[in-house]
C-alpha positions as CSV (number, residue, x, y, z in Angstrom):
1,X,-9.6,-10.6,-42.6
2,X,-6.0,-10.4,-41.3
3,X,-4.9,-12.1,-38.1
4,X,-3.8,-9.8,-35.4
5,X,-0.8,-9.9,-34.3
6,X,1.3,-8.0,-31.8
7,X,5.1,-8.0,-31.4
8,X,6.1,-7.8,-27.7
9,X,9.5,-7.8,-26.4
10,X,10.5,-9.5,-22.9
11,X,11.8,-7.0,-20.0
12,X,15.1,-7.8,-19.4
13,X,17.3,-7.8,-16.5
14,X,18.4,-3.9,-16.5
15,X,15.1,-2.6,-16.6
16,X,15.0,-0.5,-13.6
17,X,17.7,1.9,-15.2
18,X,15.0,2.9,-17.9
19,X,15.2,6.4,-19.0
20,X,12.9,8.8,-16.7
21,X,12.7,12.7,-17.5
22,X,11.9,12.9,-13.4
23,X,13.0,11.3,-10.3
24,X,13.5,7.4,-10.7
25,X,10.8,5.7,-8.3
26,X,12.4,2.5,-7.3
27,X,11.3,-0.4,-10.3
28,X,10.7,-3.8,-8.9
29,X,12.1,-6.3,-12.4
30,X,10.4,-9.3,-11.0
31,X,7.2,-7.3,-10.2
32,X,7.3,-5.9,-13.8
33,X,7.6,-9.6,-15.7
34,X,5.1,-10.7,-14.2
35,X,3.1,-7.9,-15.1
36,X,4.4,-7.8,-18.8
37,X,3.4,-11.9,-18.7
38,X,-0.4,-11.2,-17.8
39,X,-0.5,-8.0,-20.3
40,X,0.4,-10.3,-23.1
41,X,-2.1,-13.3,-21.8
42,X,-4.7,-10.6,-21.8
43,X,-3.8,-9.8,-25.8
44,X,-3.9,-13.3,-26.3
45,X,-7.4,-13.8,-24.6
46,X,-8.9,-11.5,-26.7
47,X,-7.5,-13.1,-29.8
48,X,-3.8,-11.0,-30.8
49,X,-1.0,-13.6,-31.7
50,X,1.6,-12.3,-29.5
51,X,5.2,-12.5,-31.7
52,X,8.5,-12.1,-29.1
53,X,10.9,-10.0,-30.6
54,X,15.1,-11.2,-29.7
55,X,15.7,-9.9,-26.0
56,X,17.9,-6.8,-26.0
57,X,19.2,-7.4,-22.5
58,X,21.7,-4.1,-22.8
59,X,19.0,-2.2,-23.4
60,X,17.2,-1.1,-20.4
61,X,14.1,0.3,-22.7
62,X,13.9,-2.7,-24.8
63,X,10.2,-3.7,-23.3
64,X,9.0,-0.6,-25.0
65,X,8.6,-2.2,-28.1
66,X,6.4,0.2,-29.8
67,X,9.2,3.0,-30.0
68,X,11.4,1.1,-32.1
69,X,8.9,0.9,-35.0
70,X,5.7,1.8,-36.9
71,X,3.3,0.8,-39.4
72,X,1.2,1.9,-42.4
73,X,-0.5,-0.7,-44.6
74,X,2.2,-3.2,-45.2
75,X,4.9,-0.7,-44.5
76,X,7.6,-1.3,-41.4
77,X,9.2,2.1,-40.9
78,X,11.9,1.2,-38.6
79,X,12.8,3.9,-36.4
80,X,15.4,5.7,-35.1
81,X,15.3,6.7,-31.2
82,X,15.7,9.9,-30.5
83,X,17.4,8.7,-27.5
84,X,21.2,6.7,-28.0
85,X,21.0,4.8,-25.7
86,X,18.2,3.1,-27.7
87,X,19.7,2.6,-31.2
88,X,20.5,-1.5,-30.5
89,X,16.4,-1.9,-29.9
90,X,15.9,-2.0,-33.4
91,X,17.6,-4.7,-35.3
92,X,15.5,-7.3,-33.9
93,X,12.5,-5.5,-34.2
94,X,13.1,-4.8,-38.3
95,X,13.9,-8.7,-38.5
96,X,10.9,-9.4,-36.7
97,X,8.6,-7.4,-39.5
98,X,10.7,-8.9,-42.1
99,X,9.7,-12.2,-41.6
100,X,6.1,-11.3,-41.4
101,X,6.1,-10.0,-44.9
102,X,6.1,-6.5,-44.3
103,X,7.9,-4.2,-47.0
104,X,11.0,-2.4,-44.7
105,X,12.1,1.1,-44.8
106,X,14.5,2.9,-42.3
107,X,14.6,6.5,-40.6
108,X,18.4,7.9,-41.3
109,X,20.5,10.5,-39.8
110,X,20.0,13.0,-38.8
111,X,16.5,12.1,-38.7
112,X,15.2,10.9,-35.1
113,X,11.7,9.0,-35.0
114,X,10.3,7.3,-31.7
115,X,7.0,4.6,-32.3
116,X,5.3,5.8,-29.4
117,X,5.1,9.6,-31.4
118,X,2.8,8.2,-33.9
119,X,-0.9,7.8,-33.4
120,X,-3.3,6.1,-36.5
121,X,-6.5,7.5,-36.9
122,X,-7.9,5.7,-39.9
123,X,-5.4,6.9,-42.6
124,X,-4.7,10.0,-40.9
125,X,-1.2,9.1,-38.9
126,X,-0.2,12.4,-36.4
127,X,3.3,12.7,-35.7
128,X,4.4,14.4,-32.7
129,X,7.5,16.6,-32.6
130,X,9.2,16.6,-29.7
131,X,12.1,15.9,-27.2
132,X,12.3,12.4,-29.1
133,X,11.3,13.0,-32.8
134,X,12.5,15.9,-34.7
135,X,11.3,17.2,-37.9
136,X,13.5,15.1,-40.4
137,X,12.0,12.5,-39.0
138,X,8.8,13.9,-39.4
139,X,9.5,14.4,-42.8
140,X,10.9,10.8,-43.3
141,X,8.1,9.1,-42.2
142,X,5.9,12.0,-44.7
143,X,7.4,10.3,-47.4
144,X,7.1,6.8,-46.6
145,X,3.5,6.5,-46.1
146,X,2.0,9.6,-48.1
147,X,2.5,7.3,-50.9
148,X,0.0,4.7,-49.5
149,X,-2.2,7.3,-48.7
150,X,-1.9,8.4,-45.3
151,X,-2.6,12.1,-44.5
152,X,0.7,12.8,-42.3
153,X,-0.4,15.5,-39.6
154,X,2.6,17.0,-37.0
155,X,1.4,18.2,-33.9
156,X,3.7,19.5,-30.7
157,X,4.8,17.7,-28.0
158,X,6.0,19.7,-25.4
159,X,4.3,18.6,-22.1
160,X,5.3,14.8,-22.1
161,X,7.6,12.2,-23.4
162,X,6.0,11.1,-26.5
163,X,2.3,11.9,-28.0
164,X,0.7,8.5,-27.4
165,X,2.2,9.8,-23.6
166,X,-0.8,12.3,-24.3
167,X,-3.6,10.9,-26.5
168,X,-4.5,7.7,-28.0
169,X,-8.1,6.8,-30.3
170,X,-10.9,5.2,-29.7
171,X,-12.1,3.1,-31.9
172,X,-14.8,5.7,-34.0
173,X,-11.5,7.7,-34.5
174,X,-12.4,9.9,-31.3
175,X,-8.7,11.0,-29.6
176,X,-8.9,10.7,-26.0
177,X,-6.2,12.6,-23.6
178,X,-5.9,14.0,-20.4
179,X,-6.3,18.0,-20.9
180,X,-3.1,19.6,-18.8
181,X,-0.7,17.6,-21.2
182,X,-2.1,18.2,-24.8
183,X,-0.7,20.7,-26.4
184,X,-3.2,21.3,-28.8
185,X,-6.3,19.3,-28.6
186,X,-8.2,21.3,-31.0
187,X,-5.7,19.9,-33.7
188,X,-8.2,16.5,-33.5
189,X,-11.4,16.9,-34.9
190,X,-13.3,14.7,-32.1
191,X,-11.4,15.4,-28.5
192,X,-12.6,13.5,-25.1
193,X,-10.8,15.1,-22.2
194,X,-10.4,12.0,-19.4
195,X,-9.8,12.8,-15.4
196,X,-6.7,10.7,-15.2
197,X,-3.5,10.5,-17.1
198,X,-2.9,7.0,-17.2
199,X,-6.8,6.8,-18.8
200,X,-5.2,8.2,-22.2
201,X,-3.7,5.0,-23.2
202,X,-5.9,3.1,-24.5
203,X,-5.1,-0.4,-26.9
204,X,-7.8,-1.4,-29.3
205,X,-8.5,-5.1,-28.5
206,X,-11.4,-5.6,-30.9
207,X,-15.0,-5.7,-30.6
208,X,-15.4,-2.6,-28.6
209,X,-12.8,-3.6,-25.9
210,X,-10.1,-1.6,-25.0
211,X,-6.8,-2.3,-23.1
212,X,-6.1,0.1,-20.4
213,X,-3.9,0.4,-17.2
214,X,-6.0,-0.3,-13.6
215,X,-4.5,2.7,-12.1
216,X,-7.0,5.0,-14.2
217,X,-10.1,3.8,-13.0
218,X,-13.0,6.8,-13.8
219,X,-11.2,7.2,-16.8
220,X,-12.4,3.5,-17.3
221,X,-15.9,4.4,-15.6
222,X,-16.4,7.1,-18.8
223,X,-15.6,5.3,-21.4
224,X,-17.6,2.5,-20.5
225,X,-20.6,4.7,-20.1
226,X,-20.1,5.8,-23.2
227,X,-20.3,2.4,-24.9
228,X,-17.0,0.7,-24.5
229,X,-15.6,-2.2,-22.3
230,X,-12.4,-0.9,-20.8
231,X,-10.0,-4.7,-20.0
232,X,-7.5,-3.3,-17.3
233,X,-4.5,-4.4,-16.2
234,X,-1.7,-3.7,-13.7
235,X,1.4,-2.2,-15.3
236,X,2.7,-0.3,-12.2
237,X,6.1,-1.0,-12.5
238,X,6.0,0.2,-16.5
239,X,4.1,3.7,-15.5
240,X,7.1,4.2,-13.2
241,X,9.4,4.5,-16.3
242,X,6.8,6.8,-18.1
243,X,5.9,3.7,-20.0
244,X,2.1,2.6,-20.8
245,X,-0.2,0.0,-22.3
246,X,0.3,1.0,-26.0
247,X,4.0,0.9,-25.7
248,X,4.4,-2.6,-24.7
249,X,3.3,-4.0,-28.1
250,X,3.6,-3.2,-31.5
251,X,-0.1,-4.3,-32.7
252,X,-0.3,-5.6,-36.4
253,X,-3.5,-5.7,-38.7
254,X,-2.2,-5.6,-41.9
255,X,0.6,-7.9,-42.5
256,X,0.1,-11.7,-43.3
257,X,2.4,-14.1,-41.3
């Protein structure tokens, strides 16, 4: 089987100007390193070969690694943020992917594509359409992985930043999301409402285990009552920029090093 590997980018020193659609709680930097150090010992514990991207210091959002890429088979579809001030995260990311092997392609004007609107389900990849992805780059990233086989579904996002903001997937494909700010759930053919927002973000550790943030504790309680064992960890600092556990890392499970 591959090796799982996870690209993660370092917070750097202008972090606490991070894009917020609200009012900017005050963000502690040295608080939030520390943070972003245990969350990448905790992939590491459970066996994810953590892969530092180049810094991209300027670039208050860098840390949100996810957003600047995504994934399908060995495909690196390198996005393009929808927001400008974002556009530098991304060289270092695509050389990143490059020299694990994976096959490059590129969103282009006027297309706009965040990482952090796509959500894998098996080969079904949804595609939010929102205040961050728009619908060319919906349709660019239709034709770069309906080719390999993925069934490309878009779905609204109107209620928060980005859809992985609203839902992630459990590991039987089941889409988990806090009610008030899905669109749409009937749009996903298994649906578990959780009581907290921060207990839709869930990363997929292996073996049952799932990443999630400690400030979403009964949403942690149900899942592991229904069979899985929820790892949690502090990312205060990251929820304060609308940030969350999936968006830290850019997990790999189909590209050879």
């Amino acid at each position: 089987m591959p090796s799982k590997k996870a690209l993660i980018r370092r917070p750097g020193p202008r972090i606490a100007e991070g894009l917020v659609t609200g009012v900017r709680p005050p963000v502690d930097p040295g608080l939030a390193l520390r943070q972003w150090a245990a969350y990448v010992e905790t992939l590491a514990a459970h066996g994810w070969q953590t892969l530092e991207v180049e810094p991209a210091d300027h670039c208050p959002d860098a840390v949100f690694v996810e957003d600047t890429v995504t994934v399908f088979r060995n495909v690196a579809l390198i996005a393009r943020p929808g927001a400008p001030s974002r556009l530098d995260e991304t060289p270092g990311v695509e050389e990143a992917v490059a020299r694990l092997g994976a096959s490059v392609a590129w969103v282009w004007e006027p297309g706009t594509l965040d990482g952090g609107d796509v959500l894998k389900v098996g080969d079904t990849v949804y595609v939010g359409r929102g205040g961050r992805t728009n619908a060319d780059g919906v349709r660019q990233l239709r034709s770069a992985f309906e080719p390999l086989g993925a069934r490309v579904v878009a779905v609204p996002v109107t209620r928060v930043l980005h859809l992985k903001s609203a839902v992630t997937a459990l590991p039987d494909g089941t889409v988990i999301g806090y009610e008030p700010l899905v669109d749409h759930p009937s749009l996903f053919p298994h649906f578990l409402p959780v009581p907290e927002e921060a207990g839709a973000h869930v990363v997929l550790l292996g073996g049952g285990k799932l990443l999630m943030s400690a400030s979403a504790p009964r949403s942690a309680e149900l899942l592991a009552d229904v069979g899985f064992d929820p790892v949690l960890v502090d990312i205060s600092e990251f929820e304060k920029l609308e940030g969350c556990v999936t968006c830290l890392s850019v997990r790999l499970r189909d590209l050879y090093a």
